[in-house]
N, C-alpha and C positions, 0 to 999 in steps of 0.2 A: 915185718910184713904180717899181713892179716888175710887168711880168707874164710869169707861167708858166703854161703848159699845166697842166688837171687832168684824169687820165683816169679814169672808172669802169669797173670792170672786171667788175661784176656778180655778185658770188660769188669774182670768182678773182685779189683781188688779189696776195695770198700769192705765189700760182702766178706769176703776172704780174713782179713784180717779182722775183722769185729766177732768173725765165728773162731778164730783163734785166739783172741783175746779172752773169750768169755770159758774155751774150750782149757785152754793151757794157764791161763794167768798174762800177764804181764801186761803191756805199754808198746802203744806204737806212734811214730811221728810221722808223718805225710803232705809230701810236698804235691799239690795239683798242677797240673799242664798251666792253668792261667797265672799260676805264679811262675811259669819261665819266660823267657825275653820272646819265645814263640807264641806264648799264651794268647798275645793281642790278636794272631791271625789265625786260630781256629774256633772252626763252629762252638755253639755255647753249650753245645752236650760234649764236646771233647776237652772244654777247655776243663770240668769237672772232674776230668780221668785225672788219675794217681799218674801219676809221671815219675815218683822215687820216694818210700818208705821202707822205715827199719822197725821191725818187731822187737821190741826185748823183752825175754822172761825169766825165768829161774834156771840157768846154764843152758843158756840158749840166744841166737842175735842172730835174725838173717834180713835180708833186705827182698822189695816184694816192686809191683809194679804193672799196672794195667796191660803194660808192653806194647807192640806195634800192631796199629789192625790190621799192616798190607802182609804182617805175616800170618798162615795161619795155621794153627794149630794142628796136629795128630797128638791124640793123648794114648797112641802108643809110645810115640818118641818124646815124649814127657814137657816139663815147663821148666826147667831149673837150670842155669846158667851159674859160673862159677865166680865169684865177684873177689880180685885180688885187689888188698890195697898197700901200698908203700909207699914211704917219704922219700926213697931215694930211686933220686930220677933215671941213674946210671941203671940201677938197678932193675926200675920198671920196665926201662926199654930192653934190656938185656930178655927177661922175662917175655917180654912182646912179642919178640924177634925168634926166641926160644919157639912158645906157644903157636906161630902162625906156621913155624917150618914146616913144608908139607899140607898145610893148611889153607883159612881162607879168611882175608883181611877183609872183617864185615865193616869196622866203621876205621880208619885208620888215626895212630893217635896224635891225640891235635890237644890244643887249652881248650878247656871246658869252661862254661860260664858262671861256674861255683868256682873256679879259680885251679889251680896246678891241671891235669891233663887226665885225658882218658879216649880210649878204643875198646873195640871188641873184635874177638878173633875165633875161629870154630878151630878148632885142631882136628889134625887129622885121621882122629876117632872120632868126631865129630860132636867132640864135649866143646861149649859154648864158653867163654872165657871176656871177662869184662874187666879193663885194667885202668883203674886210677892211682894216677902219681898224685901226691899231696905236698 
């Protein structure tokens, strides 16, 4: 099992990660909205959003992500989402089912179009929790 920080950055992930690229060191890899199976049916400034990237640098790996416009923001309640990942599917559902007790089933989980499964779920502390089975 693996988890990494996910940060949404609202609009500006672009921005975001080329000022920590230059700030901390490292590499990052980024998939656009018009590279997913959605990508054909949004406008042409959405289809440019970051939809899912990972930063790597010198003991450090988090993953980042324009996020949703219909959410929006308070930057007292912050940007950062917890991103679990695991090969075992017993396990990720176990972990799922764990995390939503008490909670609130934002995306329920389903096959994803990169292949193995994924949801999202707020627990109810209201820490944000993103779960891909691989």
């Amino acid at each position: 099992m693996e988890l990494a920080p996910y940060i949404f950055f609202h609009g500006r992930c672009e921005e975001a990660l080329e000022f920590y690229k230059a700030a901390l060191g490292g590499t990052y890899e980024a998939m656009r909205m018009a590279d997913s199976p959605m990508g054909k049916d949004l406008p042409p400034a959405a289809q440019q959003k970051i939809m899912h990237a990972t930063f790597k640098g010198a003991g450090m790996t988090f993953m980042a992500s324009d996020g949703q416009e219909e959410k929006t923001f308070d930057p007292a309640l912050g940007n950062i989402s917890l991103s679990v990942t695991t090969a075992d599917a017993a396990e990720g559902e176990r972990l799922f089912t764990a995390l939503a007790s008490g909670g609130t089933v934002d995306m329920p989980l389903s096959d994803a179009f990169w292949g193995g499964r994924f949801g999202m779920v707020t627990d109810k502390f209201g820490t944000e929790w993103m779960m891909s089975i691989s």
